[in-house]
C-alpha positions in Angstrom: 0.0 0.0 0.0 1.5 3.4 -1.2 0.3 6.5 1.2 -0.2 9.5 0.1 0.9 12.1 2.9 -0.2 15.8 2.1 2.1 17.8 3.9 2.0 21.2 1.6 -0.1 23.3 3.2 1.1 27.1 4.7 -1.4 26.2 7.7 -2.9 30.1 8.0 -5.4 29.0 10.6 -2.0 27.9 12.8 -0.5 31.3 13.3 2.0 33.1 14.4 3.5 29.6 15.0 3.7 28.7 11.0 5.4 31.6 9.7 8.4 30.3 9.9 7.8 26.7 10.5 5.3 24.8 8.1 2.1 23.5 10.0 3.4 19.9 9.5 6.4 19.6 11.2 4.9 21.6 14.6 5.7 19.6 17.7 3.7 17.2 19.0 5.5 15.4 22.0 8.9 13.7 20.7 8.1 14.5 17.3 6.7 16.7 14.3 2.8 16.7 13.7 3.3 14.6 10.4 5.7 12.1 11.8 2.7 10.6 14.2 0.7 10.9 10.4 3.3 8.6 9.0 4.1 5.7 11.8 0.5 5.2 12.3 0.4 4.5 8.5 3.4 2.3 8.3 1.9 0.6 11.4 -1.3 0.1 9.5 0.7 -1.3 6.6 1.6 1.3 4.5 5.1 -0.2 2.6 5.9 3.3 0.6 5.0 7.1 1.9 4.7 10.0 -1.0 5.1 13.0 0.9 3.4 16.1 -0.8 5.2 19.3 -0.2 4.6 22.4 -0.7 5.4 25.0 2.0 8.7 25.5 4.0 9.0 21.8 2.3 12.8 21.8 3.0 11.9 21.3 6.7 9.7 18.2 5.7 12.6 16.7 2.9 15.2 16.5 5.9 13.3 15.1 8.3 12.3 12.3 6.7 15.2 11.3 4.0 14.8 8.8 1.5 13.6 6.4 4.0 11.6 6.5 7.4 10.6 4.0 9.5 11.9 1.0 7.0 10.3 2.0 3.9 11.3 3.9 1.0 10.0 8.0 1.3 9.6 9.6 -1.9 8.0 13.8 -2.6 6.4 15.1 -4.8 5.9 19.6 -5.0 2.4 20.8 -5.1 3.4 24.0 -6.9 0.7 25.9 -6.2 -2.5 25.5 -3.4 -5.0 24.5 -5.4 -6.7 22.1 -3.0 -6.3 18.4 -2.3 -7.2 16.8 -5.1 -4.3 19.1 -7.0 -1.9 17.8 -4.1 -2.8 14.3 -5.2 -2.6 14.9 -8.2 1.4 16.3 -7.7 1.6 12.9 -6.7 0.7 10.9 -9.7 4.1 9.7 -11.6 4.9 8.1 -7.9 1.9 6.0 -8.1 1.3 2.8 -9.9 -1.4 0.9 -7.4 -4.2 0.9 -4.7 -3.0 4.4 -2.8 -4.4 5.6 0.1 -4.2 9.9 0.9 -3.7 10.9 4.3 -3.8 14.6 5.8 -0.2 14.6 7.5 -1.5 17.4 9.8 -4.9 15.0 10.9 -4.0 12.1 13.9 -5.7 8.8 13.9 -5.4 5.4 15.9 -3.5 2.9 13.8 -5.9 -0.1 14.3 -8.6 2.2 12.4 -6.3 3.0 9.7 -5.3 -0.6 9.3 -9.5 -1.6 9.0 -9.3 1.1 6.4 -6.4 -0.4 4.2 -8.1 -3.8 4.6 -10.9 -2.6 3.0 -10.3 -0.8 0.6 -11.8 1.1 -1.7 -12.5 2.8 1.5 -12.8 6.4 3.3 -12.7 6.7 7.2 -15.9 8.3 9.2 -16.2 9.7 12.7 -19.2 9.4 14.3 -20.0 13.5 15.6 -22.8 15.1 17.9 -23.3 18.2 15.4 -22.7 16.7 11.5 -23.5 20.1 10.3 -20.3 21.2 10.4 -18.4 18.9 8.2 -18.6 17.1 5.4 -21.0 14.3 6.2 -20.9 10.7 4.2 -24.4 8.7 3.0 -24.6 5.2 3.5 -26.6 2.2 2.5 -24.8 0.1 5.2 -21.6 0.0 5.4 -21.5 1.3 1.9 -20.6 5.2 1.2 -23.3 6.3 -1.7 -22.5 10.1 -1.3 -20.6 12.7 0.0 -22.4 16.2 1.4 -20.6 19.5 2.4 -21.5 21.2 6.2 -25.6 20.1 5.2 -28.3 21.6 6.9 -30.2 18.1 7.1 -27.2 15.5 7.5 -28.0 11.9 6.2 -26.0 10.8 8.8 -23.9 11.5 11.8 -20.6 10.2 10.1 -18.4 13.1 9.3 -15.6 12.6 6.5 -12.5 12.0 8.4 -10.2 12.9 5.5 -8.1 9.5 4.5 -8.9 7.5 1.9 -7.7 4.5 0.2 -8.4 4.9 -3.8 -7.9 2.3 -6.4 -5.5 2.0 -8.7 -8.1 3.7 -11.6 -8.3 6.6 -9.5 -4.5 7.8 -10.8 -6.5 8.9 -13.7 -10.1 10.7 -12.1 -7.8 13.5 -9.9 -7.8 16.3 -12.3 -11.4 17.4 -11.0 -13.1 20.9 -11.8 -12.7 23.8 -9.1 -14.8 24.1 -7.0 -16.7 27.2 -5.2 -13.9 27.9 -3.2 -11.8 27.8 -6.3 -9.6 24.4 -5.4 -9.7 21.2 -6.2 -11.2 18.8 -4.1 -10.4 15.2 -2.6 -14.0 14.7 -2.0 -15.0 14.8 -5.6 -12.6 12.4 -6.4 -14.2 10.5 -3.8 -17.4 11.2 -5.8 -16.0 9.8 -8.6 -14.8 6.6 -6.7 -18.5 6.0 -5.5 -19.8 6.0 -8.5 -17.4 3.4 -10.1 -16.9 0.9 -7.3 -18.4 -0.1 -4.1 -16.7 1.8 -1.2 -16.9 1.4 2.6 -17.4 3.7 5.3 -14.9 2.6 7.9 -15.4 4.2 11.3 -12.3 4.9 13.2 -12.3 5.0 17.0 -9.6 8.2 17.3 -9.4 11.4 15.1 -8.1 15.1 15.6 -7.7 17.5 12.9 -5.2 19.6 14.0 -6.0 23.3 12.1 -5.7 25.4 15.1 -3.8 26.4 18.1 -5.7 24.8 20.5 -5.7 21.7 18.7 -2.1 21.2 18.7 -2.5 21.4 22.1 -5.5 18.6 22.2 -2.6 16.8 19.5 0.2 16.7 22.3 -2.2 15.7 25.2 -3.0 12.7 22.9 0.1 11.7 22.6 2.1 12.8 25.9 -0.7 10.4 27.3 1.3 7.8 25.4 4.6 8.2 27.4 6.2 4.9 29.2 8.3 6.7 32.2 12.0 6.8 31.0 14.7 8.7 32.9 17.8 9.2 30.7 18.6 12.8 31.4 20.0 14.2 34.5 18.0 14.0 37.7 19.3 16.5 40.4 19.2 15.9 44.5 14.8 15.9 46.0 13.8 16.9 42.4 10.3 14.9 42.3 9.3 13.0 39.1 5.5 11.7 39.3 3.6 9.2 37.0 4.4 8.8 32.9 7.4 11.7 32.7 10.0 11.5 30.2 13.6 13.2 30.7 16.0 12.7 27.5 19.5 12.5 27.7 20.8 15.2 28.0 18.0 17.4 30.0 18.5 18.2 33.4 15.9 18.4 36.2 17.3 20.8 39.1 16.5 20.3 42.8 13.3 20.8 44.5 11.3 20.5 41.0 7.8 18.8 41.0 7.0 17.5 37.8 3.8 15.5 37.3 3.6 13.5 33.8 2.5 12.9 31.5 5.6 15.3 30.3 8.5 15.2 28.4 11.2 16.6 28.6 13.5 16.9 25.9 17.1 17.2 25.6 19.1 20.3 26.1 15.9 21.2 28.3 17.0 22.6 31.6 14.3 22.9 34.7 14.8 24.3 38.0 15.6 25.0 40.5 12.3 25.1 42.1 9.9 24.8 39.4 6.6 23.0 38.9 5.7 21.2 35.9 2.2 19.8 35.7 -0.4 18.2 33.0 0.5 17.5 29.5 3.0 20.0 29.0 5.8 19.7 26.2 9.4 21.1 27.0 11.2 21.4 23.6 14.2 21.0 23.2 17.0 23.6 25.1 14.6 25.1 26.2 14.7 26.7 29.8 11.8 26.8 32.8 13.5 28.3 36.0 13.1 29.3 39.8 9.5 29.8 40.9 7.5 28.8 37.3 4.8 26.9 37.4 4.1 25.6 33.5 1.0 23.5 33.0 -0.2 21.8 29.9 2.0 23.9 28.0 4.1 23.3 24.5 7.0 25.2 24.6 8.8 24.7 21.5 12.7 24.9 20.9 14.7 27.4 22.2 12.2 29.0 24.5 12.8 30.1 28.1 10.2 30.6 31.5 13.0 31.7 33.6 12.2 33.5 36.3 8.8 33.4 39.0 6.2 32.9 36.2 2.8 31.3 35.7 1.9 30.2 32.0 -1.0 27.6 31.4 -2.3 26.0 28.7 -0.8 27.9 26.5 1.1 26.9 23.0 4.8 29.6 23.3 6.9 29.2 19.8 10.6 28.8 19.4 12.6 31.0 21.1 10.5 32.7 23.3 11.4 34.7 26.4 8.9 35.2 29.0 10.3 38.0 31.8 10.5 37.4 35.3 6.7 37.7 36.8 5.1 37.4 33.4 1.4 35.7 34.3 -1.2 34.1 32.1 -4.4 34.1 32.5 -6.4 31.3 31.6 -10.1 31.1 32.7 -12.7 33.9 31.4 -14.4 34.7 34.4 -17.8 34.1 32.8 -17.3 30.7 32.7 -17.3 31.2 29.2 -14.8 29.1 26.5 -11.8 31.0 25.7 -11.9 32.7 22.4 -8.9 33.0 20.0 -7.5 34.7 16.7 -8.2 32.8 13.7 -7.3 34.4 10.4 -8.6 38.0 11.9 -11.9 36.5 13.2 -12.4 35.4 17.0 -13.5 32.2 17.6 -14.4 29.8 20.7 -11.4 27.2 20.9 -14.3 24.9 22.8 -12.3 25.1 25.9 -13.0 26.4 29.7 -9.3 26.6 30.1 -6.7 28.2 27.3 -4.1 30.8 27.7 -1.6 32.2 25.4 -0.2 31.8 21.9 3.0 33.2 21.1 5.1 33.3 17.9 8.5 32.5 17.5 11.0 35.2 19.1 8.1 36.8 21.3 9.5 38.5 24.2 7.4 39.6 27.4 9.4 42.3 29.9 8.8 42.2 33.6 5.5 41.8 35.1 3.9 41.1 32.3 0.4 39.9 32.6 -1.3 38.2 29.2 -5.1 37.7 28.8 -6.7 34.6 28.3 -6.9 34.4 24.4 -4.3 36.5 23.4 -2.2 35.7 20.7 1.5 37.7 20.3 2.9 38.1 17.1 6.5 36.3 16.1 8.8 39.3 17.5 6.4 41.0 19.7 7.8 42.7 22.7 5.5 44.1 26.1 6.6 46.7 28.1 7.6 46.4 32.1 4.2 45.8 34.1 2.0 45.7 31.2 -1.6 44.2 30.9 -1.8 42.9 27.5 -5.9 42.4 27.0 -5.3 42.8 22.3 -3.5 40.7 20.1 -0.5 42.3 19.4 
């Protein structure tokens, strides 16, 4: 089974945190976003992975080589966003059998992808309270006799979970009109599929499409709720390590830090003295979380630093971002409300009682900073001594 990993996107919904890095290869635990994409699919069965690149697609080509996780890697450039059935389509000279086409920013279980590759022709569904807001599949059975976008009157509750496995044939059906929205889309080729050969709806027990902030947050509790306890990194004097944490050689955990897992820290990562870790939180690598912080559920990406008497909560912080001593994040609207966020100039509810901070590579809070709940800080943005930040900025 060739898979088909679509990995050229810019990811505008994800930013400040994609302007420099491309939506795919954002952290998520001990590795990027589309690396979790990928294992799960080689775990399912895939025996060849076409990655589709697009964006920043250096950052994909040297992560994975000519060959990941025992089997050969090819690319293929989508040279312009025209949708996915145009990524696909980039695709084509690499294919010459049943493929299946996998969002490498979406996460699934791998048992569900492997029922999907078993039964091929085949597209995965999620069973969802509210259909209305995705595209929703129609069955007779098991078997998919339509596809219908966001519909006010779904035909069922099985949302289109976005991987497919085509036949061979379908190497021939991608180059598909655009469509309202001007692309070209995956779904009509699916259309097209339907019509032509009998294809099952295979429900998958896991999914998360990670478009948003707060989602690659929701991606890294997933899988930092996957950690097996390992110590390799330097545990210092009463430091206190509780439950499923991870400490790579070459971290160091100072004295009198509390950390409760699932977390990982990474290597070059230094914490303490005197710090508390809690939740699902992500150190990146050399990153730094000093004397008096408290950082729960957090990702805190490469080169970033907490140094000094801080509180930041669920909260996603870049690479290299420098929080000032005192800097506090709020992360609970007093209303009881879900935290809204910045997406693509519009605010909108991230679905979660809790949420703090975004913050784009090189941020930089001074002194006494206090940060809303729901703000979102620029790559390079600066604060001054003692401010309230309550804006974007």
């Amino acid at each position: 089974m060739q898979a088909v990993v679509l990995a050229a996107g810019e990811g505008t919904r994800m930013r400040p945190l994609t302007e420099q890095t491309p939506k795919p290869m954002l952290p998520v635990a001990d590795r990027p976003l589309v690396a979790h994409t990928a294992d799960t699919a080689i775990e399912a069965g895939a025996d060849e992975l076409i990655f589709v690149v697009g964006y920043e697609a250096d950052a994909v080509r040297s992560y994975f080589g000519d060959r990941y996780g025992g089997v050969p890697v090819s690319f293929a450039v989508q040279e312009r966003q025209q949708g996915t059935a145009d990524a696909v389509a980039a695709a084509r000279e690499h294919l010459d059998g049943p493929f299946a086409v996998l969002n490498g920013d979406n996460l699934y279980d791998a048992a569900s992808l492997g029922a999907l590759f078993d039964a091929a022709p085949s597209v995965a569904a999620y069973r969802v309270a509210d259909p209305t807001s995705y595209g929703v599949l129609s069955t007779d059975g098991d078997t998919v006799t339509g596809i219908v976008e966001k519909p006010s009157d779904p035909p069922t509750d099985l949302a289109n979970a976005g991987a497919y496995v085509f036949p061979a044939a379908a190497r021939d059906w991608l180059d598909v009109p655009l469509s309202d929205r001007g692309e070209r889309e995956i779904t009509d080729v699916l259309g097209r599929v339907v019509e032509e050969a009998s294809v099952t709806a295979v429900e998958v027990d896991r999914w998360l499409d990670v478009g948003r902030p707060w989602e690659l947050l929701e991606a890294n509790e997933w899988k930092l709720g996957e950690l097996e306890r390992r110590l390799d990194g330097e545990v210092r004097g009463d430091a206190d390590l509780r439950g499923e944490v991870v400490v790579e050689e070459g971290a160091v955990v100072e004295p009198g830090v509390v950390v409760e897992g699932p977390a990982l820290i990474r290597s070059g990562a230094h914490v303490g003295p005197n710090a508390y870790v809690r939740g699902a939180t992500l150190l990146g690598e050399d990153t730094h979380v000093g004397h008096g912080v408290e950082l729960k559920n957090t990702v805190l990406m490469a080169g970033s630093n907490v140094p000094h008497v801080s509180y930041v909560g669920d909260s996603v912080l870049g690479r290299d971002v420098n929080f000032g001593a005192g800097t506090q994040v709020a992360n609970l609207r007093h209303d009881g409300e879900s935290v809204r966020l910045t997406v693509k100039g519009d605010r909108v509810s991230t679905g979660r009682r809790k949420f703090g901070v975004v913050a784009g590579d090189g941020a930089k809070t001074a002194i006494n900073t206090s940060l809303n709940a729901g703000i979102v800080l620029s790559s390079g943005a600066t604060t001054t001594p003692g401010e309230s930040v309550t804006r974007d900025r």
